[in-house]
ZAMARGU-4260 file (C-alpha; in steps of 0.2 Angstrom, whole numbers, plus 5000, padded with zeros to 4 digits):
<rodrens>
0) 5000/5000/5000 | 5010/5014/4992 | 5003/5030/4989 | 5004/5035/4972 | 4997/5054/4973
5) 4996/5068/4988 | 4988/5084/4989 | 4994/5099/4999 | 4979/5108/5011 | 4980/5119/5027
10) 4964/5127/5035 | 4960/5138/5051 | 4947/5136/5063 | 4938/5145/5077 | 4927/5139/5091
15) 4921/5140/5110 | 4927/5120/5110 | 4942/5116/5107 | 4937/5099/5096 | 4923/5110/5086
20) 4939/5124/5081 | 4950/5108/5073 | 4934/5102/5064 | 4931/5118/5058 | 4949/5117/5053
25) 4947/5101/5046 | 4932/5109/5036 | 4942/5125/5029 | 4955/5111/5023 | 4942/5103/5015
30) 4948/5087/5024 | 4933/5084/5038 | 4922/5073/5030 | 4940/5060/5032 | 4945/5047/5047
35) 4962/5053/5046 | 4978/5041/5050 | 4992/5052/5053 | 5010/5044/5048 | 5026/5047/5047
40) 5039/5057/5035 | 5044/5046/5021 | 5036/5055/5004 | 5035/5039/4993 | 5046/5037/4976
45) 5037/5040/4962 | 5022/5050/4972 | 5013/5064/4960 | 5009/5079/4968 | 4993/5083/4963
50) 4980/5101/4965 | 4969/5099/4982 | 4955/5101/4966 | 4960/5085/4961 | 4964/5077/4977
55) 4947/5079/4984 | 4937/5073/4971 | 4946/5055/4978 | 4938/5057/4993 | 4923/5049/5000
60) 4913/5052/5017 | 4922/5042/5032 | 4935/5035/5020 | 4952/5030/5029 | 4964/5042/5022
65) 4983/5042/5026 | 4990/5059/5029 | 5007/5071/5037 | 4998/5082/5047 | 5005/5099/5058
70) 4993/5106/5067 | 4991/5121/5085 | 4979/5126/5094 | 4979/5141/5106 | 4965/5149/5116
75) 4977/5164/5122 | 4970/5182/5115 | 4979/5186/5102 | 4995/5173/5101 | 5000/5168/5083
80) 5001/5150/5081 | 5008/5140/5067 | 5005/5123/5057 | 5017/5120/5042 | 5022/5102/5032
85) 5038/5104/5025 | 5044/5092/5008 | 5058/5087/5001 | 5060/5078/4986 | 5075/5071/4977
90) 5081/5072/4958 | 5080/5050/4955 | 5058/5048/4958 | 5065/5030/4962 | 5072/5037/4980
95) 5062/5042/4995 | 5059/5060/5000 | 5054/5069/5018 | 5039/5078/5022 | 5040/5086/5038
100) 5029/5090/5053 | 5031/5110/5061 | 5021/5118/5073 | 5024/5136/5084 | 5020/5150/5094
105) 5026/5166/5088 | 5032/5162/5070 | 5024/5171/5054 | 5019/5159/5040 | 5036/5162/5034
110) 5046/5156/5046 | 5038/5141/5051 | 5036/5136/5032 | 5054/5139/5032 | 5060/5131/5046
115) 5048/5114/5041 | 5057/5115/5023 | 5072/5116/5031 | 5068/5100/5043 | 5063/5090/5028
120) 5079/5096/5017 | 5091/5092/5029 | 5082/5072/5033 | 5085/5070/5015 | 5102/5078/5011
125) 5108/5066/5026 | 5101/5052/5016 | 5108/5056/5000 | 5125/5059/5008 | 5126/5078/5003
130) 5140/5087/5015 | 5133/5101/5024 | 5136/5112/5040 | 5120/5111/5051 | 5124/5126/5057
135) 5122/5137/5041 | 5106/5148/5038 | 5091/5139/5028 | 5096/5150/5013 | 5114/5145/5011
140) 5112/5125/5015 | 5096/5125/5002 | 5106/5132/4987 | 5121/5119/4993 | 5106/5105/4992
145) 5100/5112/4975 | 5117/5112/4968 | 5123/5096/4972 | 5111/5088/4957 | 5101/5076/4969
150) 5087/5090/4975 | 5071/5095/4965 | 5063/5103/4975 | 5059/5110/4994 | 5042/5118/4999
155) 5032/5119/5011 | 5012/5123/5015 | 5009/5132/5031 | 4995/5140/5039 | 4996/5153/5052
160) 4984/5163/5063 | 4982/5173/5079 | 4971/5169/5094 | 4955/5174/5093 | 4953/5193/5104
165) 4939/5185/5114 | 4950/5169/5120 | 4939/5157/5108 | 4950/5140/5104 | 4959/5146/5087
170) 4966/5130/5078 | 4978/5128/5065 | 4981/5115/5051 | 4992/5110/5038 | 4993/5091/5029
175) 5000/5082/5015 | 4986/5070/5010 | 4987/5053/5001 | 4977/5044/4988 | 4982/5025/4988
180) 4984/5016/4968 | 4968/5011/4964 | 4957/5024/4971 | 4945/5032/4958 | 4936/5048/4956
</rodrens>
């Protein structure tokens, strides 16, 4: 059972309940009507990224569905909170890539997107055996990974939100979401 597609989605939700904001979440991500099985970071060789327009249409009600999921949740006036998957993807489809899981307090959309990009890039540049120093900036280690020939690609899909003013649960969301071979629209 190997994915052969994901989808990218992130969504934002606000509610007096906690479980009712990360539905409402789930909803906005277009992802609720789903029993989600959250796994790990291996993006599967030879998996097709595909538009959330597409992915959805895969989808039916209470379907077990497989996913990399991120996601916060703060009931604190005005905090920011942040949920981001980060992906890496090497150059040979037949390898194995990373997706990565990153959620904060006090990070823009920027920066948590960038830090779970990071994440994800540096699980795969250890794999292939690309030679870097951890302790170089994001920018300067991803052109480094780019240029050694074995990257495509590093992106991320984040979502970001402050607390709502009047302390309602403020949930965030991000998830890469897999359609198993042999699923039909």
């Amino acid at each position: 059972m190997v994915p052969k597609k994901v989808f990218f989605t992130k969504g934002v939700g606000r509610h007096k309940d906690y479980l009712q904001s990360f539905e409402l979440a789930l909803r906005d991500a277009g992802i609720e009507t789903q029993n989600l099985v959250t796994v790990s970071s291996i993006f599967p060789p030879g998996c097709k990224r595909i538009a959330k327009a597409e992915g959805v249409k895969y989808m039916k009600p209470g379907s077990i569905r497989f996913c990399v999921m991120s996601r916060n949740a703060t009931d604190e006036p005005n905090r920011l909170i942040a949920a981001s998957v980060g992906l890496a993807i090497p150059r040979d489809n037949n390898q194995y890539g990373y997706l990565s899981e990153h959620h904060s307090f006090g990070e823009t959309e920027e920066k948590a997107g960038e830090y779970a990009e990071d994440l994800a890039a540096t699980m795969l540049a250890s794999t292939l055996g690309v030679d870097f120093d951890p302790d170089k900036a994001w920018d300067e280690r991803e052109k480094l990974y780019k240029s050694s020939g074995k990257f495509i690609t590093a992106n991320n899909i984040t979502q970001s939100a402050q607390g709502h003013k009047g302390g309602i649960w403020t949930t965030v969301i991000a998830a890469a979401v897999f359609v198993l071979e042999g699923e039909n629209l």
